[in-house]
GUVEX-917707 format. One record per residue (C-alpha): x, y, z. Coordinates in steps of 0.5 Angstrom, whole numbers. Example, Ala and Ser with C-alpha at 12.3 -4.5 7.8 and 13.67 -1.06 7.14 Angstrom:
% GUVEX-917707
       X       Y       Z
      25      -9      16
      27      -2      14
//
This chain:
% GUVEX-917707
       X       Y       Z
     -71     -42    -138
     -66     -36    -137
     -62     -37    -131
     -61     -34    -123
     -55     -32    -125
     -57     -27    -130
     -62     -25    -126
     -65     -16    -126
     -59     -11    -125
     -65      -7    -121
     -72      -5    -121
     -71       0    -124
     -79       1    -125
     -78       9    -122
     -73      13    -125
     -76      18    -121
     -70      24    -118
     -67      23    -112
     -66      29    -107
     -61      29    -102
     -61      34     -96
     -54      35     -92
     -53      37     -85
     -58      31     -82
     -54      25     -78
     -54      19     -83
     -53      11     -82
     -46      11     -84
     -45       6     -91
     -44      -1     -88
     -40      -6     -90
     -44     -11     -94
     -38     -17     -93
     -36     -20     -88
     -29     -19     -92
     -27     -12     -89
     -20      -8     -91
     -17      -6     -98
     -13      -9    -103
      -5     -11    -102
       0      -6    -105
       2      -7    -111
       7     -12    -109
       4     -15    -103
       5     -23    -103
      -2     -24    -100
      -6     -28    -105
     -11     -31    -100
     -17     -36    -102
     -24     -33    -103
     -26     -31     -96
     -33     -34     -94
     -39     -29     -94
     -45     -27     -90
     -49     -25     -96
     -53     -30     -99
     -57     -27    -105
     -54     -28    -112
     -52     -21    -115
     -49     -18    -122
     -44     -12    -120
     -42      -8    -126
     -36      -4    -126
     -34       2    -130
     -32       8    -130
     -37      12    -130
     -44      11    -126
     -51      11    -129
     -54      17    -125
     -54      24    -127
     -53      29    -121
     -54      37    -120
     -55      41    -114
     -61      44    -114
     -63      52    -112
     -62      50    -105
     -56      47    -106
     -59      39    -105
     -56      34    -109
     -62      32    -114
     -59      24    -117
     -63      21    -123
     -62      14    -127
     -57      17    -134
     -63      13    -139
     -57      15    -144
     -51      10    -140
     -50       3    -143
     -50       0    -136
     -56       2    -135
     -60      -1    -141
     -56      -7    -140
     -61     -10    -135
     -67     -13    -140
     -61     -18    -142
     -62     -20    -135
     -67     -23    -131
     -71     -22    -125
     -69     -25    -119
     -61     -22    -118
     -59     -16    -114
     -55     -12    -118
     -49      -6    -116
     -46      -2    -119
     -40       1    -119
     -37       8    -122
     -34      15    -121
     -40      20    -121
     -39      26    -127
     -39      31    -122
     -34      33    -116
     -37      32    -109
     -35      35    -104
     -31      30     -99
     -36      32     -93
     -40      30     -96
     -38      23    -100
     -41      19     -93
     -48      22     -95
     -48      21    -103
     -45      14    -102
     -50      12     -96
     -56      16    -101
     -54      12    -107
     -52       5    -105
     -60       5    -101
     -63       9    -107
     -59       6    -113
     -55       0    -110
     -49       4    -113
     -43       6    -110
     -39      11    -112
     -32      12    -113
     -29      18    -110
     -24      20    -114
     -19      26    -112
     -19      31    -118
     -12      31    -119
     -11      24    -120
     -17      23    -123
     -15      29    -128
      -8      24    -129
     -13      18    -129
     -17      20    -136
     -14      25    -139
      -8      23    -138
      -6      16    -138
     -13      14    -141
     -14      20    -146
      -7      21    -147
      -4      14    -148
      -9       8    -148
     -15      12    -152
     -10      13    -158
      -6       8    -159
     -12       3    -158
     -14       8    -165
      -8       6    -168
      -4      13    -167
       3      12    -165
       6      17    -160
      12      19    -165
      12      26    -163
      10      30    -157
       4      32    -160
       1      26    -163
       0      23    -155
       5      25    -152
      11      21    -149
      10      16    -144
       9      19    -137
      10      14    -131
       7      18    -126
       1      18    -131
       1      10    -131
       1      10    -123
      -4      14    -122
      -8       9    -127
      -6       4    -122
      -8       8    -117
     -16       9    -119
     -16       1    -121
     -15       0    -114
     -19       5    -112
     -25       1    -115
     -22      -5    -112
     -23      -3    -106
     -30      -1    -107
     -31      -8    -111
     -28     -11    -105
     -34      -7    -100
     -41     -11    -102
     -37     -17    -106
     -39     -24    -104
     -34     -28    -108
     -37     -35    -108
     -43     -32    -110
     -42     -25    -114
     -41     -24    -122
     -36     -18    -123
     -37     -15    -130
     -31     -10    -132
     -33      -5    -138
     -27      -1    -142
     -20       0    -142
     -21       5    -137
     -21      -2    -131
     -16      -6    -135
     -11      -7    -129
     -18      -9    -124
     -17     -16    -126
     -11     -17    -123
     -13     -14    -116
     -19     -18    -116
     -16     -24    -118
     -10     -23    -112
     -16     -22    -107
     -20     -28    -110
     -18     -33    -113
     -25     -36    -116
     -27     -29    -117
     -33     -30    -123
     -30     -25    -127
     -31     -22    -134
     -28     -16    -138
     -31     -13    -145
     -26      -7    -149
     -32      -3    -152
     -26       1    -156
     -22      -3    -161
     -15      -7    -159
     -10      -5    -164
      -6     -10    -169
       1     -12    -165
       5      -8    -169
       1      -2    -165
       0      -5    -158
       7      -8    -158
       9       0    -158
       6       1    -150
      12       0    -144
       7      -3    -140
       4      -8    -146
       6     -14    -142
       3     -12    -135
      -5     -10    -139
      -4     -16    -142
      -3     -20    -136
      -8     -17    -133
     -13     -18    -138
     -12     -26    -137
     -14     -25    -130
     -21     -25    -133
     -25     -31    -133
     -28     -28    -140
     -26     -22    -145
     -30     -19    -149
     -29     -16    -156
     -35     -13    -161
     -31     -16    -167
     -26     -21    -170
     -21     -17    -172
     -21     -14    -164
     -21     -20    -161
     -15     -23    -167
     -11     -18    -165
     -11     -20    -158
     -10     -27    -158
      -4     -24    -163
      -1     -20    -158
      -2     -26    -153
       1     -30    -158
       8     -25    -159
      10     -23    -153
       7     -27    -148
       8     -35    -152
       0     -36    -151
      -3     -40    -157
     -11     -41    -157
     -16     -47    -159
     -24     -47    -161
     -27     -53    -157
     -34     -53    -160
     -35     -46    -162
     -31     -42    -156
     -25     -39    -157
     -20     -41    -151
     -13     -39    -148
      -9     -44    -144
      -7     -40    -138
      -2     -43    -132
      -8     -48    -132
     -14     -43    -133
     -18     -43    -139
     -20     -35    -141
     -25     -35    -145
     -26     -30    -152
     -33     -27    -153
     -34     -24    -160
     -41     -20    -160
     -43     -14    -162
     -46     -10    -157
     -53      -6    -160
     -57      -1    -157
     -64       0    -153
     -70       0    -158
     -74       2    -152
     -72       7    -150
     -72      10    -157
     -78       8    -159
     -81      12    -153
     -77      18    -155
     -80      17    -162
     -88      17    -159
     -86      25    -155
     -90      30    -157
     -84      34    -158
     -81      29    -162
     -86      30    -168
     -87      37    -167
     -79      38    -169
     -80      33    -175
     -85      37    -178
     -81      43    -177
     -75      40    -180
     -79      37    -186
     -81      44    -187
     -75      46    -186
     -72      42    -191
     -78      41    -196
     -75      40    -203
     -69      37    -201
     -66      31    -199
     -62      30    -193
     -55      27    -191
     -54      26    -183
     -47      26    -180
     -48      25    -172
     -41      25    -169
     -36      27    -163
     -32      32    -164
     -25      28    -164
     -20      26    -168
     -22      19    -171
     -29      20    -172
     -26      23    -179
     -31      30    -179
     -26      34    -185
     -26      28    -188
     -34      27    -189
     -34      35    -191
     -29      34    -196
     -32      28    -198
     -40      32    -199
     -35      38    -203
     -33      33    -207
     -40      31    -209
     -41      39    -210
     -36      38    -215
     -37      32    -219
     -45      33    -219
     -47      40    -220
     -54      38    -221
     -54      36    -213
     -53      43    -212
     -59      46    -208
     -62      39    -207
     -57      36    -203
     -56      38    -195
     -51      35    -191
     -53      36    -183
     -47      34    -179
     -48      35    -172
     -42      35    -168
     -42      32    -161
     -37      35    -156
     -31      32    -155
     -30      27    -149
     -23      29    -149
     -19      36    -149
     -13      38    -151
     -10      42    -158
     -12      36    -163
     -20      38    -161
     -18      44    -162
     -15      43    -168
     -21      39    -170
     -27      45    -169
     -21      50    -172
     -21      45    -178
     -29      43    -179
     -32      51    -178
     -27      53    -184
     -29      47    -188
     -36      48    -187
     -34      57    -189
     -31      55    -195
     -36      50    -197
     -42      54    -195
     -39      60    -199
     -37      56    -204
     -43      53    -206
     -48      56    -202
     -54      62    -204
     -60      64    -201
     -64      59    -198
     -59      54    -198
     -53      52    -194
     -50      46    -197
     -48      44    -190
     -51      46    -184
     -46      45    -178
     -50      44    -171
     -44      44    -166
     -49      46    -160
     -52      40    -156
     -58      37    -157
     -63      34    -153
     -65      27    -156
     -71      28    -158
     -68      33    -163
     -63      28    -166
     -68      23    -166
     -72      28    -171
     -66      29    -175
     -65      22    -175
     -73      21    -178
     -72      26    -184
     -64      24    -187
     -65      20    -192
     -59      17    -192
     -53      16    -186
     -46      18    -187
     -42      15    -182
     -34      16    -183
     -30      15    -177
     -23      12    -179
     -23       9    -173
     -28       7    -168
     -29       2    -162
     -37       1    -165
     -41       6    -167
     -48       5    -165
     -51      11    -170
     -52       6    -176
     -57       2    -171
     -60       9    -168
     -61      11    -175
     -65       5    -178
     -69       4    -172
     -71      11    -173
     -73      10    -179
     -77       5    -178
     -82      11    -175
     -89      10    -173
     -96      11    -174
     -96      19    -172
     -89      20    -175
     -92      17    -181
     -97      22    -182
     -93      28    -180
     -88      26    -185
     -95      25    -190
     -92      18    -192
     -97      12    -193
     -97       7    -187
     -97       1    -191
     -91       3    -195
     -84      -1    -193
     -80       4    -190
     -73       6    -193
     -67       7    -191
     -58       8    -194
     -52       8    -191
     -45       9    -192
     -40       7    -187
     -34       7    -186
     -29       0    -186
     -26       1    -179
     -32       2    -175
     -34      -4    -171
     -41      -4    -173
     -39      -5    -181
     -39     -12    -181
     -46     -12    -178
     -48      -9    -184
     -48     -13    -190
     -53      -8    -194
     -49      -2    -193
     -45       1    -197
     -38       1    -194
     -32       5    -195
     -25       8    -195
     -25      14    -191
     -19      17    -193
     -21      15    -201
     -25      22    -202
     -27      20    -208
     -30      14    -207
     -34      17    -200
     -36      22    -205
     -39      17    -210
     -42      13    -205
     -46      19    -202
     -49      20    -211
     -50      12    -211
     -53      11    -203
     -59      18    -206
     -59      15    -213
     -61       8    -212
     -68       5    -213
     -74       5    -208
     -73      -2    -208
     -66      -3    -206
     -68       2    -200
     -73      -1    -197
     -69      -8    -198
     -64      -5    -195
     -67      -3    -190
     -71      -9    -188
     -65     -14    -189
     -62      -9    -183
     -67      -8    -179
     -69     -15    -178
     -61     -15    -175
     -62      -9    -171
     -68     -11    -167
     -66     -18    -165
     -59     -16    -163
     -60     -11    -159
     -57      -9    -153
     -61     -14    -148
     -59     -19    -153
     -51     -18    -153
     -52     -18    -144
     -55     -23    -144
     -50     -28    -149
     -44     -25    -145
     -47     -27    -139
     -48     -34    -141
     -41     -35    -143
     -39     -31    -137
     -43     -37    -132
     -40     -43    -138
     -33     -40    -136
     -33     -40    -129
     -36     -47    -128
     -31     -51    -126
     -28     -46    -122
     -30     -50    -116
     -27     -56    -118
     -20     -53    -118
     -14     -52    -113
     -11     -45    -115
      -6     -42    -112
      -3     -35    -113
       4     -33    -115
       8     -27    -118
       8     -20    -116
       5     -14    -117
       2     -14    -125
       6     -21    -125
       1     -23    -121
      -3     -29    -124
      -7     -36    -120
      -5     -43    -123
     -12     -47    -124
      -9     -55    -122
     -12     -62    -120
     -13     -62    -112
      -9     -68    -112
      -3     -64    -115
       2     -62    -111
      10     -60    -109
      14     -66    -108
      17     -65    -101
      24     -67    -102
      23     -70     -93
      19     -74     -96
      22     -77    -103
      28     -78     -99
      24     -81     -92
      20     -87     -98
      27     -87    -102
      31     -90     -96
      26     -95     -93
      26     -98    -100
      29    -104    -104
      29    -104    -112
      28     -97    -115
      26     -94    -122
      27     -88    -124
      28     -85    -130
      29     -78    -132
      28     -72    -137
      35     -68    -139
      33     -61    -143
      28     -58    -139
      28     -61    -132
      36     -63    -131
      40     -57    -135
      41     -51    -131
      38     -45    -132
      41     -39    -137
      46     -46    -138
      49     -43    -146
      51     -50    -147
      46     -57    -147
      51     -62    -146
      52     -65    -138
      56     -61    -133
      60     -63    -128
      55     -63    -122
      49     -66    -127
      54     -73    -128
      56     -73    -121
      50     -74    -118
      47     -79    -123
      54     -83    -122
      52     -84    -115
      45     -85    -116
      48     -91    -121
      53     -94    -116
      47     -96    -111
      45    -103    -113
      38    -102    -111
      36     -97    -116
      36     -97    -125
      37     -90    -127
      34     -89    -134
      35     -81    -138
      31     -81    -144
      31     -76    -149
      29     -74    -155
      37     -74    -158
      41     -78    -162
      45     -84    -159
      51     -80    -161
      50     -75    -158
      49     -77    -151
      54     -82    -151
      58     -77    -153
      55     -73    -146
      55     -78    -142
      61     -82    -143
      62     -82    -136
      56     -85    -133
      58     -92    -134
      51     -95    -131
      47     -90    -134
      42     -93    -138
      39     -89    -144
      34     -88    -149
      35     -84    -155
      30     -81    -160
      24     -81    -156
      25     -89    -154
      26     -91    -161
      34     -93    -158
      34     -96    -151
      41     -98    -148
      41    -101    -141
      48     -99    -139
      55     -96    -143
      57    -103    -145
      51    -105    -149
      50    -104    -155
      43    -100    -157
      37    -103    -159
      31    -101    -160
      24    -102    -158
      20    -101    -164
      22    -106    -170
      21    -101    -177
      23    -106    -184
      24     -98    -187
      25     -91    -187
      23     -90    -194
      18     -85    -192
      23     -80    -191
      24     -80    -199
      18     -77    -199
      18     -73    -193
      24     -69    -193
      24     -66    -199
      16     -63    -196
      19     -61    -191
      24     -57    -195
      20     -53    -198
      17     -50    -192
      23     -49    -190
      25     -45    -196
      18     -41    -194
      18     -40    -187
      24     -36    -186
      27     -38    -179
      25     -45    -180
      29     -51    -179
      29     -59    -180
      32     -63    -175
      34     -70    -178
      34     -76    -174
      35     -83    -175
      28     -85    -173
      25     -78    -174
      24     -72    -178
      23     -66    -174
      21     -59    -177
      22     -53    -173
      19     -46    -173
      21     -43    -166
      24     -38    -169
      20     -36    -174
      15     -31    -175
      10     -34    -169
       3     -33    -174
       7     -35    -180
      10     -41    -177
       4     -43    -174
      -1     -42    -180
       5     -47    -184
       5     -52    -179
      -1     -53    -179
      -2     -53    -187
       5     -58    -187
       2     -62    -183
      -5     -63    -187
       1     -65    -192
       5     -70    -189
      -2     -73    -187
      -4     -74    -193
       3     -76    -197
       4     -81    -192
      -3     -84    -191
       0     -91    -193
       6     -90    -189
       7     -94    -181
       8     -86    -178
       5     -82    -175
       5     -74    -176
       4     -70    -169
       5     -63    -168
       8     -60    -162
      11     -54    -159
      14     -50    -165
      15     -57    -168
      12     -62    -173
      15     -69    -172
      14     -75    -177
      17     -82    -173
      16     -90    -173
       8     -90    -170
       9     -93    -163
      15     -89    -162
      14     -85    -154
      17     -85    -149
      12     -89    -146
      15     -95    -148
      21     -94    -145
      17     -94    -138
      14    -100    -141
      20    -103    -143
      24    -101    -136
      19    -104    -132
      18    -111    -135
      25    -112    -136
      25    -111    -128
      19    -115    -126
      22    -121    -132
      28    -121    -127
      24    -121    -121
      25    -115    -118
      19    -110    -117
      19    -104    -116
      18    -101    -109
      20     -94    -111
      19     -89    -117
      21     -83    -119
      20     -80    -126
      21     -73    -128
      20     -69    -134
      17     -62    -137
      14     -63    -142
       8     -66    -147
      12     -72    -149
      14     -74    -142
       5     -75    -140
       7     -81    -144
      12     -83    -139
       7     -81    -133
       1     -84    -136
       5     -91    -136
       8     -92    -129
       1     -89    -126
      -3     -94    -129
       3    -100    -129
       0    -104    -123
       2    -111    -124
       9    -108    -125
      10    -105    -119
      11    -108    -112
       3    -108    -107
       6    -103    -104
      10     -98    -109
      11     -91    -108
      10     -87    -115
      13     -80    -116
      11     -77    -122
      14     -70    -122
      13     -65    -128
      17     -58    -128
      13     -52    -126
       5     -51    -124
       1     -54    -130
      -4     -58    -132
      -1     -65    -132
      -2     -72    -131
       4     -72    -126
       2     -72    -119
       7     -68    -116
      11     -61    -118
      17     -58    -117
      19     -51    -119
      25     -51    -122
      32     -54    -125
      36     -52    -119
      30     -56    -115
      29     -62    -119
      38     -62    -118
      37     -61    -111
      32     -66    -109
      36     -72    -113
      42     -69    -110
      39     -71    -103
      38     -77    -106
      45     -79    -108
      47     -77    -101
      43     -82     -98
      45     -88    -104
      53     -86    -100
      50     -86     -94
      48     -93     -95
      55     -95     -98
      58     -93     -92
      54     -99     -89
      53    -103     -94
      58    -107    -100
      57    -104    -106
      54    -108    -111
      52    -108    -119
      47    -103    -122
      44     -99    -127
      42     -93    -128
      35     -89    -133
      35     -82    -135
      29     -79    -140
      29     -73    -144
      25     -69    -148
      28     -65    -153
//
């Protein structure tokens, strides 16, 4: 049973014409929240939680660049709006149900004069549930032809900008006024949201920054974004000045959406490269971890409405132009080409491809006729220009070439069409050619087999028996979107002419029989992922995503497109060092252990060994008789005896806890027997070998441990042997007593029962042995291997006093198992100083009197 949450866009029964008269008084447009104002500037720090809201029905609001309406002024200047059956907006609404409101918001296609916006917003939210967004036309013009058409749209294409005339230098004025229209449409977002309730969809590269505006204003916004256009490899994408800033923008969402594998690999890769990310799949779903909240990744090719062309297959003036055309064409076979006018849809390339066949096939001459009807470009500029030079003299020389009386071999229709008469087109072709060497999706391939499929009157208009199975061919090119969708197409290079030109004499040559199993394998998939299918998926996993948003405390940080929100446990907070130091004075016996590199070295330090200030604070720490200091690190013991030779009742854990001793006069011991290290014969030499393969790599070896790093290696690579290794070692130490773990850009082998846990462990038994329960805890650490610290002294009751203060604190704001959280080094440094200032405090009033001291490390 479908869900309330993915509930109708509109009733759009009626897709009557709306007229609009001005001059008349008109109620203004309301404020539908009760959340009134706009965005913050870019660097406002106001990162509110979600205001409540007086509106109560659930309500999908769509945002994209363009609003699916169609407007013009009448002959007595009235503004005549109706639905736009052609806007993938609009036909997204079958894929939901019936019970939720849906508002759209967009710019309209044209300018409305600024007296009149009041009216046409008031008109169209009431008429529609749509609400414009007024665009002045020089920022507008900057918005899409520039930033958009200029940069984004052909990088996303994979053309770089090696020269002014390939799209240009960046310009960051034109960045600016892109930030400018995607607050503009948060404004209107911000109008009619209610954020506890509403589902936000994003479509397009044109609203890539929206994100981060909503997220700043709402935390738990529910929130979705799909890329209708390719994303480029990394190699490409990392070209971008502002690469960082979209990506971040995009992980503001709740889900991203993507029509292909090989879109959303690119992504993750970027996430990977430049921002450090790594992604799972968890039963099926792709996930990037992100400062405590999970983005989902959506892979769905979007399809099309058959509906609507089923209906333009039953117009009278639908059959009447397929007669025209069969007679028309009569006596040959017909090879269709429906493109727009632009520089990736790969145009000459067909035509050069179809000259080619002429060349190689003589017997084709006469037969065969290429019609390529030609869409107008969405962009403008000296590239189109060259593209529509280009296309006409190749259609000339062709034609001239090889045409006589009574037949063109390419017929050029680069005037518009109404769609009835490309669907006849569609009707007539024997075969589709579709040969952009670039494209987001390309919906032509679906249009055309759906077409093909025909019916009953088109059946005897074409003289076909009913009851034969229909046919179809296609030839497509490799690098649309659509290509993996079809499995029985033939499929192409582009670039290579000659095969294009042989792939057009096998798709007309091929039995009738491979035809229609062709097309019936492809139809099948055509009508049942269509677009209500691929709505309705998305929203699914929309709603999935979103799920434990109001489970989680979130808190906003960062500035401008910095901007991001941490998703944490509500029992998670900052230590307040008034706090810490108020429960560390009123207590007696005192544990604490404490990490090195990650939450004790000062930050942009060249140098990991203790400095000064560290050392001196941990001899304070050390000198009060109350406390036992532990620093456990994942380091040999030679090396931080070696650091911290100054800190004499400093106790020390080396190696992850392998190597534990309780202060400078103790000998080291270790907490985990081991009768051998036999299976480093084995190990070692494996990890050699991807050593020797992965350029950047490095062993690290241990006394206990052998570790193998990839951090500054090729991060895919790296990752990809990582894994491969880890399988390795698994398998050739089977029957050995250690455990093989992946970390952050490592793979570590070590004695199994080796964390540094049982250093924790080991700590607290001892004290409690020596009847000295701990009424006070603090253990700091930043990373993965410090959770098995925090889990030990917060499960550890019978070793702690009835009325102990446990403070487990992690560095940062992220998912832990520790309670508490401080930002940074110079924070932990601070509040432990507090610490040791309140130790010689004491030591002012109070003899002296022997102790020890506990630090942990993680690296």
């Amino acid at each position: 049973m479908v869900s309330r949450s993915y509930s109708n866009l509109l009733d759009l029964a009626s897709g009557d014409a709306l007229s609009l008269t001005f001059g008349r008084e008109r109620r203004r447009l309301p404020r539908v929240a009760t959340v009134a104002g706009v965005l913050s500037e870019l660097d406002d720090e106001s990162t509110g939680s979600d205001a409540p809201s007086s509106v109560s029905q659930e309500r999908m609001i769509i945002v994209g660049n363009q609003l699916p309406l169609r407007a013009h002024r009448s002959d007595s200047g009235e503004w005549i709006f109706s639905w736009d059956e052609d806007s993938l907006l609009l036909q997204l609404k079958d894929g939901l149900g019936e019970d939720v409101e849906v508002t759209y918001i967009g710019c309209l296609k044209e300018q409305i004069d600024p007296r009149e916006q009041d009216d046409v917003a008031q008109t169209l939210l009431e008429t529609f549930k749509c609400v414009p967004a007024f665009i002045p036309t020089e920022l507008f013009s900057k918005f899409y032809h520039g930033f958009c058409k200029q940069h984004l749209w052909p990088l996303f294409h994979y053309m770089l900008p090696l020269s002014p005339d390939l799209g240009g230098r960046f310009d960051r004025s034109l960045w600016q006024a892109y930030l400018s229209v995607n607050k503009i449409f948060a404004d209107k977002v911000m109008e009619v949201i209610s954020p506890d309730d509403d589902f936000v969809w994003v479509h397009d590269y044109h609203l890539m920054v929206l994100p981060t505006f909503l997220r700043k204003r709402f935390n738990r916004v529910k929130l979705g974004f799909f890329l209708h256009s390719p994303f480029p490899s990394s190699e490409i994408y990392r070209t971008l000045p502002v690469r960082d800033e979209l990506l971040r923008a995009l992980l503001n969402s709740d889900l991203i959406g993507f029509h292909t594998f090989d879109y959303a690999r690119h992504f993750l890769s970027c996430c990977s490269r430049m921002l450090g990310l790594s992604y799972q799949s968890k039963r099926g779903y792709i996930g990037l971890e992100y400062y405590g909240r999970t983005v989902s990744i959506k892979i769905l090719p979007v399809g099309i409405h058959i509906g609507q062309l089923q209906s333009v297959l039953n117009l009278p003036d639908t059959e009447a132009k397929v007669a025209e055309l069969r007679d028309q064409f009569r006596g040959q076979t017909v090879v269709l080409g429906v493109d727009d006018m632009d520089i990736f849809k790969g145009i000459s390339l067909k035509l050069l491809a179809m000259e080619q066949l002429l060349i190689q096939h003589p017997d084709k001459r006469g037969k065969v006729v290429l019609v390529q009807i030609a869409n107008p470009a969405r962009g403008r500029g000296k590239d189109v220009q060259e593209v529509q030079s280009e296309t006409t003299a190749t259609v000339s020389r062709i034609n001239g070439t090889f045409g006589r009386q009574g037949y063109k071999p390419v017929v050029l229709i680069d005037t518009p069409l109404q769609f009835f008469e490309r669907i006849a087109y569609y009707v007539i072709a024997e075969c589709c050619l579709v040969t952009a060497v670039r494209d987001g999706m390309n919906l032509i391939p679906y249009e055309y087999i759906i077409c093909r499929q025909g019916n009953e009157k088109l059946d005897e208009t074409l003289r076909l028996n009913p009851s034969t199975p229909k046919k179809s061919m296609l030839v497509v090119s490799e690098f649309i979107g659509c290509s993996p969708s079809l499995s029985g197409a033939i499929r192409v290079n582009p670039w290579n002419i000659d095969a294009v030109a042989e792939a057009m004499d096998t798709a007309l040559i091929v039995s009738e029989a491979e035809k229609q199993m062709r097309h019936e394998k492809h139809y099948r998939y055509v009508s049942t992922h269509d677009v209500a299918y691929w709505a309705r998926s998305f929203l699914q996993d929309l709603e999935r995503a979103c799920r434990d948003h109001v489970r989680r405390r979130c808190w906003g940080i960062g500035f401008g497109l910095g901007f991001r929100v941490i998703a944490l446990d509500p029992n998670f907070r900052k230590l307040s060092v008034e706090h810490i130091v108020s429960s560390y004075k009123r207590t007696k016996s005192r544990a604490i252990l404490l990490d090195y590199d990650g939450a004790m070295m000062l930050p942009g330090s060249i140098t990991t060994t203790a400095n000064t200030e560290v050392v001196g604070i941990l001899n304070s720490l050390c000198r009060d008789p109350k406390n036992v200091v532990f620093l456990v690190s994942g380091k040999g013991r030679n090396t931080l005896t070696e650091w911290f030779s100054a800190c004499e009742n400093l106790g020390l854990a080396a190696e992850h806890g392998y190597f534990v001793r309780t202060n400078h006069e103790a000998d080291w011991e270790t907490c985990v027997s081991v009768p051998d290290f036999d299976w480093k014969q084995i190990a070692e030499p494996v990890m050699q070998l991807y050593t020797e393969t992965t350029d950047g790599s490095t062993i690290e070896t241990k006394e206990s441990a052998l570790v193998w790093s990839y951090q500054y290696a090729d991060p895919d690579f790296g990752s990809c042997q990582a894994k491969e290794l880890l399988d390795h070692l698994e398998s050739v130490l089977a029957n050995e007593p250690v455990s093989v773990k992946s970390g952050q850009h490592i793979v570590e082998v070590k004695p199994q029962g080796v964390n540094k846990g049982i250093v924790a462990e080991h700590l607290l038994s001892t004290m409690r042995e020596k009847g000295m329960l701990p009424d006070f805890v603090l253990c700091i650490g930043d990373d993965r291997s410090d959770e098995d610290m925090f889990e030990e002294i917060l499960s550890a009751r019978d070793s702690l006093s009835p009325v102990a203060e446990v403070f487990a604190c992690t560095v940062g704001q992220k998912p832990s198992k520790a309670k508490y959280y401080l930002e940074d080094t110079t924070e932990i440094v601070r509040m432990l100083q507090g610490l040791a200032n309140a130790s010689e405090q004491a030591a002012r009033n109070v003899p002296p009197a022997p102790h020890r001291v506990v630090i942990a490390d993680s690296k």
